[in-house]
N, C-alpha and C positions, 0 to 999 in steps of 0.2 A: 261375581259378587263375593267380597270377601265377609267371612264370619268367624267371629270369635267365638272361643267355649263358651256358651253361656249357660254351666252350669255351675251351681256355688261351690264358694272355696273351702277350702277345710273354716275358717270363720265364720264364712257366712251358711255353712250348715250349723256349727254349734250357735251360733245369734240367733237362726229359728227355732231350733229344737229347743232352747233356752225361751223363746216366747211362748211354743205352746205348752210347755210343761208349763211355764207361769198362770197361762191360763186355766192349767188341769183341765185341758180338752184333747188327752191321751188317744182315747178309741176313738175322736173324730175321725180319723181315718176308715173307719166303718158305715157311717153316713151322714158323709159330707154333700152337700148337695151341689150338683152340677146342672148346666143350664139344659131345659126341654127345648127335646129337636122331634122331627121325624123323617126318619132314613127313608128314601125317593128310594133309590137305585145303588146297585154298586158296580163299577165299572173295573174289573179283576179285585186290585188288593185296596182301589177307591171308594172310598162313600161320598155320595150325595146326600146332602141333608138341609132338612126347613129349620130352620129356627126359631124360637118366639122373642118377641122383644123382650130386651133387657136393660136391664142398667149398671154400669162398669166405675171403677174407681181407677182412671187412670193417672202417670205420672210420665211424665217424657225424661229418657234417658240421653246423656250424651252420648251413647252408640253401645252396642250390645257388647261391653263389655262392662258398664255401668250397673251390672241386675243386680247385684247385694243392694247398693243405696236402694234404690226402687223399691228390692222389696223390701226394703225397713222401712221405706215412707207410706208404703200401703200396709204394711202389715200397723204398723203406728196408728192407723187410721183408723181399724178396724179393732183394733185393742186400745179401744177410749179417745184416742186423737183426734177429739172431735168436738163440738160446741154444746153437744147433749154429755161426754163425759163415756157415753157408751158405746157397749165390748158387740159387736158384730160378728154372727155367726162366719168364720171363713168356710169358704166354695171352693170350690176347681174346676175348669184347672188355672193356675196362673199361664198368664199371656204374654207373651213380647215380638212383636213384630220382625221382622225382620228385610233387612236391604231397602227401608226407606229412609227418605230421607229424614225424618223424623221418627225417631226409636221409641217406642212406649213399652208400658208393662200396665196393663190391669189384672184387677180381680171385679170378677161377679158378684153385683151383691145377690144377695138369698133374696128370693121369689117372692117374700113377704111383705116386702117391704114397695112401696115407690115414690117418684121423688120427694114427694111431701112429708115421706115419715122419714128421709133419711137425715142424718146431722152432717152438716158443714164440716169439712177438715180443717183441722187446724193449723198442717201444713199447707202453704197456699200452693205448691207443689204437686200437689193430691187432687183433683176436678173429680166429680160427678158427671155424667153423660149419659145420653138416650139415647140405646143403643136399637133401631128397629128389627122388625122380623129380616131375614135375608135367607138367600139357599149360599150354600158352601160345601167345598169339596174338602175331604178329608184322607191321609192315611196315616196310617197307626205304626207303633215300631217301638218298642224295649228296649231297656239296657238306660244308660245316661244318652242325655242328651249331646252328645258330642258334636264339633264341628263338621265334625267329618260324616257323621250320620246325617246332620243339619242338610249339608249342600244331595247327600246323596236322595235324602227321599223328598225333600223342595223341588231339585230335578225330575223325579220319578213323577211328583204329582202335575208339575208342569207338561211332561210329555204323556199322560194318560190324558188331560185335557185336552191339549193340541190335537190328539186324534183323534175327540171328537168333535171338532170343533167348537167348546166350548169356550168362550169370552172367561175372563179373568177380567172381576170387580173388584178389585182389590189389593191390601198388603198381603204377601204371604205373612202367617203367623206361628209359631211355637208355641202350642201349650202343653204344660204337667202338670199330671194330674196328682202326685206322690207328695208325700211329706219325705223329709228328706235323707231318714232313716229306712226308707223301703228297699229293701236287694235290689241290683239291676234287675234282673230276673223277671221280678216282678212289676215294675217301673212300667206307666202307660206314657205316650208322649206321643203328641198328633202335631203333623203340621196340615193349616187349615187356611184355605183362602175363599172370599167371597165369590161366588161367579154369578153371571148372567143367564140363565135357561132360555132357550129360546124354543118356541113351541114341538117344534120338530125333535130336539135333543133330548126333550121332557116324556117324548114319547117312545124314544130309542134305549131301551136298557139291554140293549144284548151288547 
């Protein structure tokens, strides 16, 4: 599976920094809110986890090397690009799929909201979607998002599944959780895919 860096360029870090300073939503970074789970099981450096439904703002890329537009057309979206005019709290982490055939990038919207109260984008680019409850596998890892980090912990969560026999429901995906001024260091970054539980596996956490 080939992948590209897809982490922003020196550009497309100042084009966001430049939007949330416009915003003056500086310390968002302190409580941003992200989507409610609850962690099943962990399987070594994997988590297992429930999720509640949600609802995403996604936009299709022409391949994961496309994530600056993306995210300008959801961050656009969510900073008034919209038929009500209004600024929507940003979430995290941003999402982009990866090695399907069809590339997206969403954002979460905030918990408060559902379909009925959200406003129309006004890039027709931009979709709303109902995202239901699911379980999903996850692992965590620092620093930038690199290529190379990309393929190596995609694979790690691949082969932690396979041995337990767990079915894969899903795209893998990339999410960050960082504004884009955070040190590596401190930088969270999970790749996460749907899966299947089957009674027996739900029951197995060693």
């Amino acid at each position: 599976m080939k992948i590209s860096s897809t982490t922003f360029n020196v550009s497309g870090l100042l084009r966001a920094i430049a939007i949330v300073a416009l915003t003056g939503a500086t310390s968002m970074a302190n409580s941003i809110e992200e989507p409610a789970y609850q962690m099943l099981y962990k399987l070594g450096d994997v988590e297992l986890r429930e999720y509640e439904p949600a609802i995403q703002a996604i936009t299709v890329l022409p391949d994961n090397s496309g994530t600056n537009a993306g995210f300008r057309r959801l961050a656009g979206f969510i900073f008034g690009g919209n038929s009500s005019g209004e600024s929507i709290a940003m979430t995290a982490p941003v999402q982009e799929t990866l090695g399907s055939t069809k590339t997206t990038m969403a954002f979460t919207m905030p918990s408060a909201y559902n379909m009925e109260q959200l406003p129309e984008p006004s890039d027709q680019s931009v979709t709303l979607v109902k995202v239901p409850g699911r379980t999903a596998a996850v692992i965590s890892f620092s620093g930038w998002a690199t290529a190379g980090k990309i393929r190596k912990y995609t694979q790690q969560l691949r082969d932690a599944l396979e041995q337990q026999s767990i079915a894969i429901a899903g795209d893998m995906t990339l999410n960050q959780y960082n504004p884009p001024w955070t040190p590596p260091f401190q930088r969270r970054n999970e790749i996460m895919v749907d899966i299947a539980l089957s009674p027996l596996s739900q029951g197995d956490s060693n």
